[in-house]
N, CA, C and O atoms as a printed pandas DataFrame, in Angstrom:
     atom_number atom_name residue_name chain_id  residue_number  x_coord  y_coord  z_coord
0              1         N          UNK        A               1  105.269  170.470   83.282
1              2        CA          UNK        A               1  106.323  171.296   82.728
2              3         C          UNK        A               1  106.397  171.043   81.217
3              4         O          UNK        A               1  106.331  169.959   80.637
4              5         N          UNK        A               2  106.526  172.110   80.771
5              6        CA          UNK        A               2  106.833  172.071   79.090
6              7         C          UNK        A               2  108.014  171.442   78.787
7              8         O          UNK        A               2  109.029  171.815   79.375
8              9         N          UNK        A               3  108.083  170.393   77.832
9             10        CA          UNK        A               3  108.937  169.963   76.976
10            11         C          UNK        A               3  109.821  170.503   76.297
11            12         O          UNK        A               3  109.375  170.811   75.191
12            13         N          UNK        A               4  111.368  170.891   76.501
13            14        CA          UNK        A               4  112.570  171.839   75.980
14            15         C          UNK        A               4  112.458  171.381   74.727
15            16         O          UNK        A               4  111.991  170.242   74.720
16            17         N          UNK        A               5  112.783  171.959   73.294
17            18        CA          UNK        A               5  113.026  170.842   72.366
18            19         C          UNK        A               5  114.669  171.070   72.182
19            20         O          UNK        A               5  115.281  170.100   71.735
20            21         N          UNK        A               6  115.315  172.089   72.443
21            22        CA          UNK        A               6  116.433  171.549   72.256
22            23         C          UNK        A               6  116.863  170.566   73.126
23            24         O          UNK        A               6  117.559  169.664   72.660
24            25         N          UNK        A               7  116.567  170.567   74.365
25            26        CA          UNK        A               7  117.236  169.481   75.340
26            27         C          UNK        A               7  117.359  167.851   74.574
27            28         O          UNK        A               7  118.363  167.143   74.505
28            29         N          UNK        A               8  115.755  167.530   73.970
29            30        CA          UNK        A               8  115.387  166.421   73.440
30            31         C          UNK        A               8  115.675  166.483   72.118
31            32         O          UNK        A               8  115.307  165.512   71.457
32            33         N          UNK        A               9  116.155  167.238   71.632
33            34        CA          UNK        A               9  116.768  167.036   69.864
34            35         C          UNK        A               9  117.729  166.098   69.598
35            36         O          UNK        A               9  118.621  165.709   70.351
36            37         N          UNK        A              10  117.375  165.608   67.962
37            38        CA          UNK        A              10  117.988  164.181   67.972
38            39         C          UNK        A              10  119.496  164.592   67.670
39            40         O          UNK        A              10  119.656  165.382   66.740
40            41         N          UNK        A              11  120.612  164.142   68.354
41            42        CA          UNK        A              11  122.007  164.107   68.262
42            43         C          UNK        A              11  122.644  163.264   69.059
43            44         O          UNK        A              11  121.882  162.523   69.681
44            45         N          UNK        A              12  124.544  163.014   69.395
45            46        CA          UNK        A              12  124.825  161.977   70.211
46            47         C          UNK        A              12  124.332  162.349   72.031
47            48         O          UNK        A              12  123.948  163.221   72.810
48            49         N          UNK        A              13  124.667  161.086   71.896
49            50        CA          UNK        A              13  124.188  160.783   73.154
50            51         C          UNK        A              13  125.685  161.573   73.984
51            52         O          UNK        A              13  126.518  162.173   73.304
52            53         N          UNK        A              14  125.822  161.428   75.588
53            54        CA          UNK        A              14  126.916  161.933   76.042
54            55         C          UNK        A              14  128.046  160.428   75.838
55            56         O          UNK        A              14  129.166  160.459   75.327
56            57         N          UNK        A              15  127.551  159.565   76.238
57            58        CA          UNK        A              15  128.643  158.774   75.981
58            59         C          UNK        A              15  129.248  158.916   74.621
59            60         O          UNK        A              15  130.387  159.354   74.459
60            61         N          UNK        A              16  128.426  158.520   73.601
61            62        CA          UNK        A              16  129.122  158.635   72.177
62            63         C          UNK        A              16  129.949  159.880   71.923
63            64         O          UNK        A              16  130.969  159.800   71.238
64            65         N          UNK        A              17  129.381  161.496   72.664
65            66        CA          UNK        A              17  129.695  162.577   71.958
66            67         C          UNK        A              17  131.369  162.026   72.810
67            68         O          UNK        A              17  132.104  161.353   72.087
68            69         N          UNK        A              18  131.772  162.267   73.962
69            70        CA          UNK        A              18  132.758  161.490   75.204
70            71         C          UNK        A              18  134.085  160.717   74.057
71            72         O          UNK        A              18  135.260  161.046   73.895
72            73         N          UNK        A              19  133.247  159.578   73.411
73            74        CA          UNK        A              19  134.498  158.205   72.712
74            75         C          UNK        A              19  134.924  159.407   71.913
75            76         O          UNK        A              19  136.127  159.646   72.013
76            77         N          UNK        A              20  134.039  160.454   70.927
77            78        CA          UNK        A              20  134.027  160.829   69.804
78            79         C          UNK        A              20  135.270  162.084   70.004
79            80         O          UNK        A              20  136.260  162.299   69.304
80            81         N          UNK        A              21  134.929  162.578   70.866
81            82        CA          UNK        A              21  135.184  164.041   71.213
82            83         C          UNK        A              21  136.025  163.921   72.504
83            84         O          UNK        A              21  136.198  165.106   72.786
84            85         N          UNK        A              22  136.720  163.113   73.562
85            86        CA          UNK        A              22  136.847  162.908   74.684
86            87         C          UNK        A              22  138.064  163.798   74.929
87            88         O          UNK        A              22  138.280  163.812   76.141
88            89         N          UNK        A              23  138.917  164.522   74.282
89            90        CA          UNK        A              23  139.118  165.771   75.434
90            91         C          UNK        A              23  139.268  166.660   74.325
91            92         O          UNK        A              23  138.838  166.360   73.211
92            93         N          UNK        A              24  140.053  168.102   74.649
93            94        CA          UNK        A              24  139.545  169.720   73.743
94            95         C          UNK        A              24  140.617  169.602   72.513
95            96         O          UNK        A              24  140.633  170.584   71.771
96            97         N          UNK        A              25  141.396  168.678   72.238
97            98        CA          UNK        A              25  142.258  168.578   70.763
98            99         C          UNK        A              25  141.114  167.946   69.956
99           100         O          UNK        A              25  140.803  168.619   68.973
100          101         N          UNK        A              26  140.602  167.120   70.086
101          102        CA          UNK        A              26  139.533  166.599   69.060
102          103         C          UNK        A              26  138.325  167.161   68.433
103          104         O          UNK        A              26  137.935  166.946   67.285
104          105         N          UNK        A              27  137.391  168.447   69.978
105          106        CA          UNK        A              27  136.891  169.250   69.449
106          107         C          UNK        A              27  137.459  169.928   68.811
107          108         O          UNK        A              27  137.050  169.912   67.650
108          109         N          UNK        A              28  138.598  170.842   69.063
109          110        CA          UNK        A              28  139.124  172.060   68.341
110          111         C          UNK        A              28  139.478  171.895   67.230
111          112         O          UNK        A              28  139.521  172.952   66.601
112          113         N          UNK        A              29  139.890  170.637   66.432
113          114        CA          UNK        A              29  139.982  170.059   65.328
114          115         C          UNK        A              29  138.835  169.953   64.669
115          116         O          UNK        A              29  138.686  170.489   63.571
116          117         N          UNK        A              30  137.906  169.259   65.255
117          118        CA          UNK        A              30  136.441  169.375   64.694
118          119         C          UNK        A              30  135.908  170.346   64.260
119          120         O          UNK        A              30  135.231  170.377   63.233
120          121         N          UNK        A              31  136.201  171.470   65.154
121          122        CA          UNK        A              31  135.401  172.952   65.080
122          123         C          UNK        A              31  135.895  173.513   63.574
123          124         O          UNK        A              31  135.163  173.942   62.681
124          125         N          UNK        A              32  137.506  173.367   63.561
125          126        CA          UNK        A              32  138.314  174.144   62.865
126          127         C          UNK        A              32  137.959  173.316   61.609
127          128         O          UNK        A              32  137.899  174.027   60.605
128          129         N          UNK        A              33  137.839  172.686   61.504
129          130        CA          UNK        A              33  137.610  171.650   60.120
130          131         C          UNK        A              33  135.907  171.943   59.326
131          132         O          UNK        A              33  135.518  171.828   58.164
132          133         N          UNK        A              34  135.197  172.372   60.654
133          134        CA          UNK        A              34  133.656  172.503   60.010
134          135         C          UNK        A              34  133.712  173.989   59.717
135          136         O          UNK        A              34  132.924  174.369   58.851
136          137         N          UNK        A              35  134.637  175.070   60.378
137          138        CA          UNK        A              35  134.941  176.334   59.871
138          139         C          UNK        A              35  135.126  176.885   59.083
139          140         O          UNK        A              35  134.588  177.851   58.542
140          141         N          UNK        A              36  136.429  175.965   58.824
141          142        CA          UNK        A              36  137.594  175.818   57.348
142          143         C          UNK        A              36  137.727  174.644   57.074
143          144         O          UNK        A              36  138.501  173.942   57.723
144          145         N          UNK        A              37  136.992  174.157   56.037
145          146        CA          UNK        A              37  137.253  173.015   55.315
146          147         C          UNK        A              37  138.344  172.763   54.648
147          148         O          UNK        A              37  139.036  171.745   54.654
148          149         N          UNK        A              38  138.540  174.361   53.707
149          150        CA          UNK        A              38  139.282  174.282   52.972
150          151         C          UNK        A              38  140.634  174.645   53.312
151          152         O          UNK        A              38  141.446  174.709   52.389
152          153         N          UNK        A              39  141.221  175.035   55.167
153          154        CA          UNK        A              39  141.859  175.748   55.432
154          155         C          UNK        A              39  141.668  176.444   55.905
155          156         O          UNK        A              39  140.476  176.699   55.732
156          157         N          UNK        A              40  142.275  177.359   56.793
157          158        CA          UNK        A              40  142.449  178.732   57.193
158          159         C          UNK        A              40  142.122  179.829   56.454
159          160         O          UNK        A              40  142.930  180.132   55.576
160          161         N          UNK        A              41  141.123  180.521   56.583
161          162        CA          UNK        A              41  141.180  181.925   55.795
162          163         C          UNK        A              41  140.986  183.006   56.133
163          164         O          UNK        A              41  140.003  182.791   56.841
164          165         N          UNK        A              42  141.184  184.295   56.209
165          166        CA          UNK        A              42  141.125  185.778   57.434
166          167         C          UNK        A              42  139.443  185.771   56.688
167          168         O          UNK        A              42  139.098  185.481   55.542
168          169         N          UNK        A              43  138.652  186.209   57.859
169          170        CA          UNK        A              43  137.496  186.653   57.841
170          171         C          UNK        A              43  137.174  187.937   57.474
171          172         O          UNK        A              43  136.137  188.449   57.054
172          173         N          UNK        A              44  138.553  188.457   57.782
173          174        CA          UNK        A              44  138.278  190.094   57.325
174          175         C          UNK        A              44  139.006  190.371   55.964
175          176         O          UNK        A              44  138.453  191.018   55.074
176          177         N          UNK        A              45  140.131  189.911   55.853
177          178        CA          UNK        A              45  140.732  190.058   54.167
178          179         C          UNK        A              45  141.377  188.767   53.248
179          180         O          UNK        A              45  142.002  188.862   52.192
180          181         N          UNK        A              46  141.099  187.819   53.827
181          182        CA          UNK        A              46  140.851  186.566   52.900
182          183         C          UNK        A              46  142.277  186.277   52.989
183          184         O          UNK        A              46  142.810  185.524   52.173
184          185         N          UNK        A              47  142.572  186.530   53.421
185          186        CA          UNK        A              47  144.559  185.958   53.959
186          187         C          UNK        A              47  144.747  184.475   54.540
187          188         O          UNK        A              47  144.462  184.143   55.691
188          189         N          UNK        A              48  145.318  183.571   53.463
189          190        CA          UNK        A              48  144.865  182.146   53.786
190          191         C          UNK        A              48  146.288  181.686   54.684
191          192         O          UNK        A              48  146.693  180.533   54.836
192          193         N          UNK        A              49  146.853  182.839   55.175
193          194        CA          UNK        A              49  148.050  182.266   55.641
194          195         C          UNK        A              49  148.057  182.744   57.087
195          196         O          UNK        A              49  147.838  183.936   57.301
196          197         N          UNK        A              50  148.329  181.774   58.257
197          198        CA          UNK        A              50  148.090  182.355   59.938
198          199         C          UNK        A              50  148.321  181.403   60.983
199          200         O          UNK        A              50  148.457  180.209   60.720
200          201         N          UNK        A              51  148.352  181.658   61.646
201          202        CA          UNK        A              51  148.993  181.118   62.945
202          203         C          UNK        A              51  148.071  180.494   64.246
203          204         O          UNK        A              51  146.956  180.955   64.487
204          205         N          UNK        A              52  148.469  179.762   64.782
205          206        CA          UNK        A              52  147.292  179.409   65.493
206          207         C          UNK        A              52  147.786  179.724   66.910
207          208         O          UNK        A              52  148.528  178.879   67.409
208          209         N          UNK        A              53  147.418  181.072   67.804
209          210        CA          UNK        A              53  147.318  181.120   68.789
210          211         C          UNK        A              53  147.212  180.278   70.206
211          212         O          UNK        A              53  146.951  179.088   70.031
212          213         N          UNK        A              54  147.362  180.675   71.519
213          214        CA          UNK        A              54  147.163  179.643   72.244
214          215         C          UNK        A              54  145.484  180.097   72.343
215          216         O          UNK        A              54  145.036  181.068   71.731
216          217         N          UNK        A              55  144.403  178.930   73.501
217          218        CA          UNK        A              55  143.142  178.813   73.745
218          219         C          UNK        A              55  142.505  178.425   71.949
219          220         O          UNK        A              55  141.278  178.379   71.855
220          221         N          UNK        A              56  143.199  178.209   70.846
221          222        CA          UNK        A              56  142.304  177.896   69.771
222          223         C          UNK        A              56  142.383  178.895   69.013
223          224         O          UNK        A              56  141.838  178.553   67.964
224          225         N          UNK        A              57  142.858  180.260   68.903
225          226        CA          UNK        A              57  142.699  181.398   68.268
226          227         C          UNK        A              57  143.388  181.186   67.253
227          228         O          UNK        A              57  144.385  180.463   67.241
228          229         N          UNK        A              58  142.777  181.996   65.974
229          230        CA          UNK        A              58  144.440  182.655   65.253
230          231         C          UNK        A              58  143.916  183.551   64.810
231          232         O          UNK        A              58  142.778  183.978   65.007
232          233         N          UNK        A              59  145.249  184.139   63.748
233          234        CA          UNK        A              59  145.169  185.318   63.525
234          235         C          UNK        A              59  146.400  185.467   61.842
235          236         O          UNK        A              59  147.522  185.106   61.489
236          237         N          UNK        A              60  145.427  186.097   61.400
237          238        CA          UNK        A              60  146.378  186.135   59.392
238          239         C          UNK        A              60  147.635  187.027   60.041
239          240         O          UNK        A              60  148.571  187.385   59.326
């Protein structure tokens, strides 16, 4: 069988990603932070001011 390379690409392991990331407030923080560094900003008209929905959403 052929070798996946994403399967084997170098990143954390599951335990580490687990300590790092161990339940969905830490990702969703993560996500939102590598998104918007600088903040919140509308994708469609640059409106840095918005609300954060429930499931992670928002909206200017």
């Amino acid at each position: 069988m052929a070798r996946n390379p994403i399967q084997f690409q170098p990143g954390l392991s599951l335990p580490a990603f687990l300590k790092q990331y161990g339940t969905e407030a830490p990702c969703q923080e993560a996500l939102f932070q590598h998104r918007w560094p600088k903040g919140f900003v509308c994708p469609d008209g640059g409106n840095a001011t918005g609300c954060r929905l429930s499931r992670g959403h928002y909206q200017c």
